[in-house]
KOLLUMRO-179449 format. One record per atom (N, C-alpha, C): residue number from 1; residue in three letters; chain; atom name; x, y, z. Coordinates in steps of 0.001 Angstrom, whole numbers, plus 500000, padded with zeros to 6 digits. Each point is the difference from the previous one (the first is absolute). Layout:
# residues N
   num   residu   chaine   atome       c1       c2       c3
   NUM      ALA        A      CA        X        Y        Z
...
This chain:
# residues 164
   num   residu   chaine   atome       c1       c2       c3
     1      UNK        A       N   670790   963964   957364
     1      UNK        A      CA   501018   501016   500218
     1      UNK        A       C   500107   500826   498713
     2      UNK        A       N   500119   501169   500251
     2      UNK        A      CA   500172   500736   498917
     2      UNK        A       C   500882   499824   499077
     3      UNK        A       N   500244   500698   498942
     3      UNK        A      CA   501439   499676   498655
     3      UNK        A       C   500890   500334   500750
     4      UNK        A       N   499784   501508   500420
     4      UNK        A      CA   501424   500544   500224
     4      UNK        A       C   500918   499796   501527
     5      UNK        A       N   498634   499110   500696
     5      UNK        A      CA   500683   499139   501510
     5      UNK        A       C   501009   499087   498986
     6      UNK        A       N   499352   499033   499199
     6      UNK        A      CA   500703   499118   499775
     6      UNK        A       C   501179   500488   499464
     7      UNK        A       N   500073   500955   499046
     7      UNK        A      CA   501300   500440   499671
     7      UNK        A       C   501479   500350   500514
     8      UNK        A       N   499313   500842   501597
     8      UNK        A      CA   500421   500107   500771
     8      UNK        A       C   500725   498743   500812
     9      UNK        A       N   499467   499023   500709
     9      UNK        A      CA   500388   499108   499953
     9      UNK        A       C   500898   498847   498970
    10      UNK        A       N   499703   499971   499252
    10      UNK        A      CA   500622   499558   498952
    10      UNK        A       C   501455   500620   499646
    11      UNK        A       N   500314   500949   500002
    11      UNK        A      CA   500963   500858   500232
    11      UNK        A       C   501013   499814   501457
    12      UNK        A       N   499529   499848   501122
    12      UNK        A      CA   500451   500552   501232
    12      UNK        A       C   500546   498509   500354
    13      UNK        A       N   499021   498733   500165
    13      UNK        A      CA   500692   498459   500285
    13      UNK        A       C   501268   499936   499346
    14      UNK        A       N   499636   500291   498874
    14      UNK        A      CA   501973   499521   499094
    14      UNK        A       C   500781   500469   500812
    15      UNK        A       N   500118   501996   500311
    15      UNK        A      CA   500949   500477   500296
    15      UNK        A       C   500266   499582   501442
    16      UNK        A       N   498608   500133   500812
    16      UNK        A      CA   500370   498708   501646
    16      UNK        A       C   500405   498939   499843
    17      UNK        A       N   499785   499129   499014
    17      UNK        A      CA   500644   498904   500095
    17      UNK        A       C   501664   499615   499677
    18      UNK        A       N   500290   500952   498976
    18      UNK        A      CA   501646   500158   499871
    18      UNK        A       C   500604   500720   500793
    19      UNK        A       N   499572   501185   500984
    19      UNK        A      CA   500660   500815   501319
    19      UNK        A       C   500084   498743   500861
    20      UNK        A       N   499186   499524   500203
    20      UNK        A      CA   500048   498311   501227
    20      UNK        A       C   500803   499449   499647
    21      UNK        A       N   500251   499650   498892
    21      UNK        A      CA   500736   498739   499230
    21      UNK        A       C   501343   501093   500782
    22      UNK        A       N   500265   500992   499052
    22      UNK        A      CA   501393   500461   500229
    22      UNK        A       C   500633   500672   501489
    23      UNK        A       N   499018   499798   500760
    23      UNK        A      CA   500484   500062   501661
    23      UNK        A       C   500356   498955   500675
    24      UNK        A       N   498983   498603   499161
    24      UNK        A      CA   500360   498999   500773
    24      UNK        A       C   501087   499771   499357
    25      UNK        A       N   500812   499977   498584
    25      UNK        A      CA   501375   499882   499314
    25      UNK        A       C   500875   500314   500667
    26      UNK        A       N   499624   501608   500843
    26      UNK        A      CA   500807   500462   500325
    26      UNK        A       C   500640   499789   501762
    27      UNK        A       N   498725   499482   500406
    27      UNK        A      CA   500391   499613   501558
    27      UNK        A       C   500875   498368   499942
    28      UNK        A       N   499619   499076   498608
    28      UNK        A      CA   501159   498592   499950
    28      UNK        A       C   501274   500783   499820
    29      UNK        A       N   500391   501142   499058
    29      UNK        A      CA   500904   500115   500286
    29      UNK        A       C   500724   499827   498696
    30      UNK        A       N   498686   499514   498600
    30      UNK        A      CA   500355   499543   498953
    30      UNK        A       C   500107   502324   498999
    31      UNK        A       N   499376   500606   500520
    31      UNK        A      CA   500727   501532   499604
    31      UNK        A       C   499886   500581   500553
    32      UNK        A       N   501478   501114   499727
    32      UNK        A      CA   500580   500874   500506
    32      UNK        A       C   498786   500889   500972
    33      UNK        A       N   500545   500267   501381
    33      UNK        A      CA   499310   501001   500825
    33      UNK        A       C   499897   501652   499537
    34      UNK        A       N   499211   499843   498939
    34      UNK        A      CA   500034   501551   499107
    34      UNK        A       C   501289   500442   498670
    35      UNK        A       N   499370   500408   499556
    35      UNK        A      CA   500756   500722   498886
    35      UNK        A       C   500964   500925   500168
    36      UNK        A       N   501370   500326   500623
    36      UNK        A      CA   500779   500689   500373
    36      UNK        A       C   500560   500923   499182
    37      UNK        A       N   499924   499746   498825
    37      UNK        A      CA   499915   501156   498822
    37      UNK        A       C   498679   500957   500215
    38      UNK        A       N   499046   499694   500549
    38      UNK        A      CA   499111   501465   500232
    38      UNK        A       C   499810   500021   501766
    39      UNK        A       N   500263   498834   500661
    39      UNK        A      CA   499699   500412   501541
    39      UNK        A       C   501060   500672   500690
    40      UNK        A       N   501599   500359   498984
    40      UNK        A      CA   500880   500597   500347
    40      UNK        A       C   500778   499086   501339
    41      UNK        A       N   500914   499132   499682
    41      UNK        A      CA   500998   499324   500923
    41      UNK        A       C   500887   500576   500914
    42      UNK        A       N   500845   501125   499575
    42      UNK        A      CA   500720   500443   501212
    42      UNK        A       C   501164   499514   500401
    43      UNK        A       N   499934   499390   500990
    43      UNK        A      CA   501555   499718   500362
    43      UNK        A       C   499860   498584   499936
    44      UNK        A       N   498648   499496   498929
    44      UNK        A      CA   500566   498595   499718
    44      UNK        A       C   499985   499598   498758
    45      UNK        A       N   500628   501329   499403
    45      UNK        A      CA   500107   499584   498598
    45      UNK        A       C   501557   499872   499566
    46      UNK        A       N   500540   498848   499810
    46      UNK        A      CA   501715   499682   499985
    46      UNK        A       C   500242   500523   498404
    47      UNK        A       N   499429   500965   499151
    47      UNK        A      CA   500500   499893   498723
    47      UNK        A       C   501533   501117   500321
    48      UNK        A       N   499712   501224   500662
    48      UNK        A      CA   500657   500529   500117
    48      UNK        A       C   501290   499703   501046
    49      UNK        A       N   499735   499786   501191
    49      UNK        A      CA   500716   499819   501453
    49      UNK        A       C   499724   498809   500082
    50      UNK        A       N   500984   499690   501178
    50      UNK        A      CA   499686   498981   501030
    50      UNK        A       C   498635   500304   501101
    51      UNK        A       N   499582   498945   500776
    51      UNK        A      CA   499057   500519   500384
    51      UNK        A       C   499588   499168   500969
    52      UNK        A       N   499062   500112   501480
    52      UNK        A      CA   499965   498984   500941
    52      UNK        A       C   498443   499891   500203
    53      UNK        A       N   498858   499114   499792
    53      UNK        A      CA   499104   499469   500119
    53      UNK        A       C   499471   499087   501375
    54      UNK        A       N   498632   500369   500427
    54      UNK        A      CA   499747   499285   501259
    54      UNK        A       C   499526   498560   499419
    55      UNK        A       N   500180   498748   500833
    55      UNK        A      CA   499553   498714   500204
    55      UNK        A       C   499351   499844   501417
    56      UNK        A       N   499134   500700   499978
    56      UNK        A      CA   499474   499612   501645
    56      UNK        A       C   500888   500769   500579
    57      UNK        A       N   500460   499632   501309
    57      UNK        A      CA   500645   500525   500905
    57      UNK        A       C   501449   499776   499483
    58      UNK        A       N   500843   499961   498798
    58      UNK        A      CA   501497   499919   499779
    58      UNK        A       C   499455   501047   498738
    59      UNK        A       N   501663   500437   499475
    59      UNK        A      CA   500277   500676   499301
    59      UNK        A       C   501001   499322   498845
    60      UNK        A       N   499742   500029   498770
    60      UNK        A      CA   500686   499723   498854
    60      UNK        A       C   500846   500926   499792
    61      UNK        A       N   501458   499972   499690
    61      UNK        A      CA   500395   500693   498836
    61      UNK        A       C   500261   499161   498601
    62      UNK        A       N   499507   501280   498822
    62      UNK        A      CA   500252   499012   499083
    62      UNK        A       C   500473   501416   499414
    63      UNK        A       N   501094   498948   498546
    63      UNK        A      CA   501017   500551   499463
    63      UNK        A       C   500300   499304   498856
    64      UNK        A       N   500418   501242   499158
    64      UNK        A      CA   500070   499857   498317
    64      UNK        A       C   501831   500262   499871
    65      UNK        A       N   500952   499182   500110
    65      UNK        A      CA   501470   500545   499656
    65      UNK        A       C   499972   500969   498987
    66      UNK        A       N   499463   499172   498973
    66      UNK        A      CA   499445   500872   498568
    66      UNK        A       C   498847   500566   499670
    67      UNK        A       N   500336   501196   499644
    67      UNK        A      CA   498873   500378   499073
    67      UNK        A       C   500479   500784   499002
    68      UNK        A       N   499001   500129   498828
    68      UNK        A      CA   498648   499360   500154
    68      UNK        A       C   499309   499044   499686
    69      UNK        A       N   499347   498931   500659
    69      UNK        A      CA   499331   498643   499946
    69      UNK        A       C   499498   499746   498265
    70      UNK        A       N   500563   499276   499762
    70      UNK        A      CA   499863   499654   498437
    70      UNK        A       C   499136   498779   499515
    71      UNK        A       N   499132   500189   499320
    71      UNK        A      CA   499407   498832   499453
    71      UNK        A       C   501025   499034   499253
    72      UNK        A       N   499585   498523   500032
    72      UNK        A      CA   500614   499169   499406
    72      UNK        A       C   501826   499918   500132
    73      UNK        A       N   499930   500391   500919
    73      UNK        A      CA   501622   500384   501061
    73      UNK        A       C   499778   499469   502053
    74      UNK        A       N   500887   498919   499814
    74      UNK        A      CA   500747   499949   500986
    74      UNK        A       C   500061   501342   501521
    75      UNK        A       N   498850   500187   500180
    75      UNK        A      CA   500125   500687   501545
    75      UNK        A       C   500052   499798   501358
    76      UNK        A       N   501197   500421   500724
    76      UNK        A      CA   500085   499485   501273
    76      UNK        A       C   499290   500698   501398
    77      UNK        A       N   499000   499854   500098
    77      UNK        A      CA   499091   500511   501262
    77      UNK        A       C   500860   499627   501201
    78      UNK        A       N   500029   500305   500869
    78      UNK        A      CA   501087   499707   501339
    78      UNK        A       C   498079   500375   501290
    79      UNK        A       N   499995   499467   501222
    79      UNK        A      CA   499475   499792   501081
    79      UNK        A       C   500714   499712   501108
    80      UNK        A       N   499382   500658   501182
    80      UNK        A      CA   500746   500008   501359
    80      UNK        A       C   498661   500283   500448
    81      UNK        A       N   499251   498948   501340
    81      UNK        A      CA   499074   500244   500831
    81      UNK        A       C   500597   500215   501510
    82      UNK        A       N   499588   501414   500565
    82      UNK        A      CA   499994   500357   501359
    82      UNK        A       C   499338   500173   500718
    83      UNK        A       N   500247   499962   501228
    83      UNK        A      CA   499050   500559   501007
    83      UNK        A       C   499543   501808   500252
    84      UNK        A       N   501511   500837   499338
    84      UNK        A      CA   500127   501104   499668
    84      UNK        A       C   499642   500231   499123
    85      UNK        A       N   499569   501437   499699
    85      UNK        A      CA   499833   500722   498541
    85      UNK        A       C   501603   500234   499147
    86      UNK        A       N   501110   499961   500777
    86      UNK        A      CA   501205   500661   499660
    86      UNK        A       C   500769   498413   499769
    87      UNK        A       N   499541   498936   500389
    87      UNK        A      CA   500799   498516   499555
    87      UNK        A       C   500687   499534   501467
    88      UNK        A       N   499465   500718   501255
    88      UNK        A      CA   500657   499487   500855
    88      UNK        A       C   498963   498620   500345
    89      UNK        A       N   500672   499137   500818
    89      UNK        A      CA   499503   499083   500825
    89      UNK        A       C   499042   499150   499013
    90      UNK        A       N   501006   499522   498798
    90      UNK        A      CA   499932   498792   498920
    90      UNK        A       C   499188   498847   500645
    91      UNK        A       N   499157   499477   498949
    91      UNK        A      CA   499132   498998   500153
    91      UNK        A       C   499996   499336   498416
    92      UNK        A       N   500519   498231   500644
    92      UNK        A      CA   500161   499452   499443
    92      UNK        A       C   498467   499196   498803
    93      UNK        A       N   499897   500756   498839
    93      UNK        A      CA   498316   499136   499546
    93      UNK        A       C   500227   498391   499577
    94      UNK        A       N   498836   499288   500325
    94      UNK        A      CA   500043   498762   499614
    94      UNK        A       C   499368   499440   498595
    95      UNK        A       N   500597   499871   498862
    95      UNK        A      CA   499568   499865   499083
    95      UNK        A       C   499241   501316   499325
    96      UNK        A       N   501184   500727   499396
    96      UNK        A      CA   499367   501135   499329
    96      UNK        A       C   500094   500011   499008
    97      UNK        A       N   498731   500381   499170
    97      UNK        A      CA   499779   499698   498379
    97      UNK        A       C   499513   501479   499472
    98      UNK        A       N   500611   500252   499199
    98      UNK        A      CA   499438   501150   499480
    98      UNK        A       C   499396   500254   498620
    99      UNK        A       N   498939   500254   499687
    99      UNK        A      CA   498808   499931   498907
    99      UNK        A       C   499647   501140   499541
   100      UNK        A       N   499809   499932   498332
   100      UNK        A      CA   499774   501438   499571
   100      UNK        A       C   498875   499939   499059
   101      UNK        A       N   499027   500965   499709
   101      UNK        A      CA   498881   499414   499507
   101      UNK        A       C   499735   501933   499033
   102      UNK        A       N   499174   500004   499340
   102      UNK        A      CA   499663   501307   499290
   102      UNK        A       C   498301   500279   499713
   103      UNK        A       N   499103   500807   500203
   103      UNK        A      CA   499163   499906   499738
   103      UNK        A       C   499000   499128   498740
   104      UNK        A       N   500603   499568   499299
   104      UNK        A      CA   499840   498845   499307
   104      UNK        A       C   501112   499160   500057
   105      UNK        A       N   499314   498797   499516
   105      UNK        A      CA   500728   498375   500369
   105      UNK        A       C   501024   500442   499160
   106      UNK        A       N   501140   499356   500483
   106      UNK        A      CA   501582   500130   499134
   106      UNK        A       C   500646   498637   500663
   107      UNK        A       N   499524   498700   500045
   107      UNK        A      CA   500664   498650   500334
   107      UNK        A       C   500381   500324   501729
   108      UNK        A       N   500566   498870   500730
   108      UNK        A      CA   500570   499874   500913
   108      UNK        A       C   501758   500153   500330
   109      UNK        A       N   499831   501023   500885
   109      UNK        A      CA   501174   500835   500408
   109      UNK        A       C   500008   499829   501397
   110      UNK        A       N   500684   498985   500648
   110      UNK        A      CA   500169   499506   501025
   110      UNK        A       C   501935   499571   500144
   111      UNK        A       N   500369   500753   501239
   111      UNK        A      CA   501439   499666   499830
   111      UNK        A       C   500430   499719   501768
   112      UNK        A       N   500360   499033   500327
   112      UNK        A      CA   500683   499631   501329
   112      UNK        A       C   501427   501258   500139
   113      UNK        A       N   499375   500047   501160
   113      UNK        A      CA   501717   501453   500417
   113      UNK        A       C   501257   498908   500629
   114      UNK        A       N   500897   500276   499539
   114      UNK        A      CA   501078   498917   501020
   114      UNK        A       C   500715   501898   500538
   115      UNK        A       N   500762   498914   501050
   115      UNK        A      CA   500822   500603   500367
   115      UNK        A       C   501155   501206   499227
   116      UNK        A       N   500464   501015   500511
   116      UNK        A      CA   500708   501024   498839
   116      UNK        A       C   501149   500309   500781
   117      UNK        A       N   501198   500029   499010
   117      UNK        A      CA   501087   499952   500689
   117      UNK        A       C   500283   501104   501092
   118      UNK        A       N   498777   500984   500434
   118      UNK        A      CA   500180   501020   501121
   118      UNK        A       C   498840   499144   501036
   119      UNK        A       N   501032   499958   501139
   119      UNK        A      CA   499274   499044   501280
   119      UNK        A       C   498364   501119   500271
   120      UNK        A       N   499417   499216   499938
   120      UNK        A      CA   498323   500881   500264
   120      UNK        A       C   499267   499932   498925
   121      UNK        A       N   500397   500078   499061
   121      UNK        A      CA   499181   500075   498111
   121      UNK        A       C   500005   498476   500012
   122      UNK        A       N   499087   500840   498806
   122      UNK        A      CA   499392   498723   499154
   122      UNK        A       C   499879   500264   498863
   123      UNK        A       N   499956   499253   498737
   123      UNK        A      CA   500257   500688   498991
   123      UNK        A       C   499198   498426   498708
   124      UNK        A       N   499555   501067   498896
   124      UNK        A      CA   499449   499067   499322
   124      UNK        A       C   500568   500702   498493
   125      UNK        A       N   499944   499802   498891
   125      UNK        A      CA   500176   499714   498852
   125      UNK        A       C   498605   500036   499049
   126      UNK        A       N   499787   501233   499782
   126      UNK        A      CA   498734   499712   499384
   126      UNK        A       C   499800   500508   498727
   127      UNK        A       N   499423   499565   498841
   127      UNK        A      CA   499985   500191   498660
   127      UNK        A       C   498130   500070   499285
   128      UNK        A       N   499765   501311   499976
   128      UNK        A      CA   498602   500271   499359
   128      UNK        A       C   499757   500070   498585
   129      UNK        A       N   499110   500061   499955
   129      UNK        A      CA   499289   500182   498697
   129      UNK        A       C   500066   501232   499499
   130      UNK        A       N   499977   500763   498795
   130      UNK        A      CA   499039   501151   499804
   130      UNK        A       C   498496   499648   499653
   131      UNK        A       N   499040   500812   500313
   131      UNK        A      CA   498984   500034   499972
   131      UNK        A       C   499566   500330   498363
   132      UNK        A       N   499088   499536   499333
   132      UNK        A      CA   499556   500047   498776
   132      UNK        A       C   499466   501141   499828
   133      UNK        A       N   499020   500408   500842
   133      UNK        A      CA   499361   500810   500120
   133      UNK        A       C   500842   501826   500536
   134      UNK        A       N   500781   499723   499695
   134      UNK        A      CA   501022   501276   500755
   134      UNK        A       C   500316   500345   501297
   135      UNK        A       N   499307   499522   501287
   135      UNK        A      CA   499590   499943   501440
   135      UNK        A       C   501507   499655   500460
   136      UNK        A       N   500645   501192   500513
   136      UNK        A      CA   501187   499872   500689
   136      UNK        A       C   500030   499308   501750
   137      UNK        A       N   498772   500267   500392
   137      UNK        A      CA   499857   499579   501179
   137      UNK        A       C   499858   498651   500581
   138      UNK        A       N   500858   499518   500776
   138      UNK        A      CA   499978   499007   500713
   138      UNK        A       C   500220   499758   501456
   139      UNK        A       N   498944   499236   500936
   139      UNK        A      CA   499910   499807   501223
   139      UNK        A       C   500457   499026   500396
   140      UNK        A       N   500949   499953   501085
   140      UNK        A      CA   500955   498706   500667
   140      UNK        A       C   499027   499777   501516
   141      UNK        A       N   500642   498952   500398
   141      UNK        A      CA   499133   499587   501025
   141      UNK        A       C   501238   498588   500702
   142      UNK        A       N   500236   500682   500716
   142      UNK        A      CA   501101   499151   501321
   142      UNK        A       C   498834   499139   500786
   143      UNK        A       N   499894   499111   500197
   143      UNK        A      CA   500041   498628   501209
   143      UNK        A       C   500791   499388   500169
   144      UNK        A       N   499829   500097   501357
   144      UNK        A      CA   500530   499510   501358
   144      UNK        A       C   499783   499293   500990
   145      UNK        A       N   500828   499473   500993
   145      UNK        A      CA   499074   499483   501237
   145      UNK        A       C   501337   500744   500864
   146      UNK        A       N   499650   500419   500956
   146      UNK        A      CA   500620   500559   501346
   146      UNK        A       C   499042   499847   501197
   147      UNK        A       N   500981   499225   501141
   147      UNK        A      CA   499676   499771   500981
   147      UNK        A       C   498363   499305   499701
   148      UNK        A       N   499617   499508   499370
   148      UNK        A      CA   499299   498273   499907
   148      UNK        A       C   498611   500743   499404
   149      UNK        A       N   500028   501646   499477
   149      UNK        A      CA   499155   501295   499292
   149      UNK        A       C   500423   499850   498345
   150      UNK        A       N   499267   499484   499213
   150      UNK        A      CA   499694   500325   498675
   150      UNK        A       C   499930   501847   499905
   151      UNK        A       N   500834   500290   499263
   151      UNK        A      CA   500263   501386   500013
   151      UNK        A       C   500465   500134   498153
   152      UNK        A       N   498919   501607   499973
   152      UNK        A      CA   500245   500494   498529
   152      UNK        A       C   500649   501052   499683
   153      UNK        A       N   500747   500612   499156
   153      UNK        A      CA   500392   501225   499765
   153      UNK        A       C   499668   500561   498423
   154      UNK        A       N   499389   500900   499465
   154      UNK        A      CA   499413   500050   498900
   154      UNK        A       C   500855   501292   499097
   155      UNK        A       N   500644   500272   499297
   155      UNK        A      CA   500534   500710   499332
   155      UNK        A       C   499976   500244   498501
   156      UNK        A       N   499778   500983   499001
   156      UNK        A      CA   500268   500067   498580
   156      UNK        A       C   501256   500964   499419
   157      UNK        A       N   499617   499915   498754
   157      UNK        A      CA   501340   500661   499222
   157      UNK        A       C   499584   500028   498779
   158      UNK        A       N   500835   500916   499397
   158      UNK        A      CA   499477   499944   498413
   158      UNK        A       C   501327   499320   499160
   159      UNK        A       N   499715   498936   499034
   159      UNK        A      CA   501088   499511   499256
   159      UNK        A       C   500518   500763   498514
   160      UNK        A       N   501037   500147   500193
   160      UNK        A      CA   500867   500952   498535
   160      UNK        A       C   499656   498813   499068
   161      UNK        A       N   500224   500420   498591
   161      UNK        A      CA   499760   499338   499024
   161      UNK        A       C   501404   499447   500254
   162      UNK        A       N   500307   498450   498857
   162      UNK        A      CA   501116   499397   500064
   162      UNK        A       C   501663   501228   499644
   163      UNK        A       N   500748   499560   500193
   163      UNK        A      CA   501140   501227   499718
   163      UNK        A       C   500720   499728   498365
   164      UNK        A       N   500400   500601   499575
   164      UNK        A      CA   499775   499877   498225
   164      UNK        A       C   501199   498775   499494
């Protein structure tokens, strides 16, 4: 084979072999479904608003009392799963955990939702990191089980630095 086949090759396996690697990463589920800082989120980005996200066939709302979401601060995310886009015709999830992860590793951020003193919510308590690297962005990720369906809802936000 020629030099510059081999070069060619030599070159092209690495970069196939880490695109594979990082699809199959990405179908376990171990990272984020795209970069939402450049694939542009929309109405599922909670930094600004509240905001309602699909899980399959139900609808999330999720909700920030406060903003804006602060690193190394106490934030209360609030959840309500419906059958509606608007919160009608409530559905109760079974064991919902909600997980937040950042394009690089930043430890385990895993928080059980209990119940919230408004009948339908759910509400968790959650406290991040800042990122070392300056990266305001962070992706949440609701599981669920409804009606006997493992169900996901995927959402980000950008975190404020701590408050002075």
């Amino acid at each position: 084979m020629p030099r510059s086949r081999r070069l060619v090759w030599g070159a092209l396996v690495p970069v196939l072999a880490t695109a594979l690697y990082l699809v199959w990463m990405q179908g376990r589920g171990a990272l984020p479904a795209g970069d939402p800082g450049t694939a542009g989120l929309g109405a599922t980005d909670l930094t600004g608003a509240d905001i309602t996200v699909v899980a399959a066939d139900l609808f999330v709302q999720v909700a920030a009392p406060a903003r804006p979401l602060r690193a190394f601060s106490t934030n209360r995310l609030l959840f309500r799963v419906a059958r509606q886009a608007d919160g009608a015709d409530p559905v109760t999830p079974v064991d919902p955990v909600v997980s937040f992860a950042m394009t690089m590793p930043m430890g385990d951020h895993r928080y059980a939702l209990v119940p919230a003193p408004t009948p339908g919510w759910y509400q968790a308590d959650v406290v991040l990191p800042a990122c070392p690297s300056g990266s305001r962005r962070w992706f949440g990720t609701l599981e669920f089980t409804a009606a006997g369906q493992p169900r996901r809802a995927q959402f980000a936000f950008d975190l404020a630095p701590k408050a002075p």
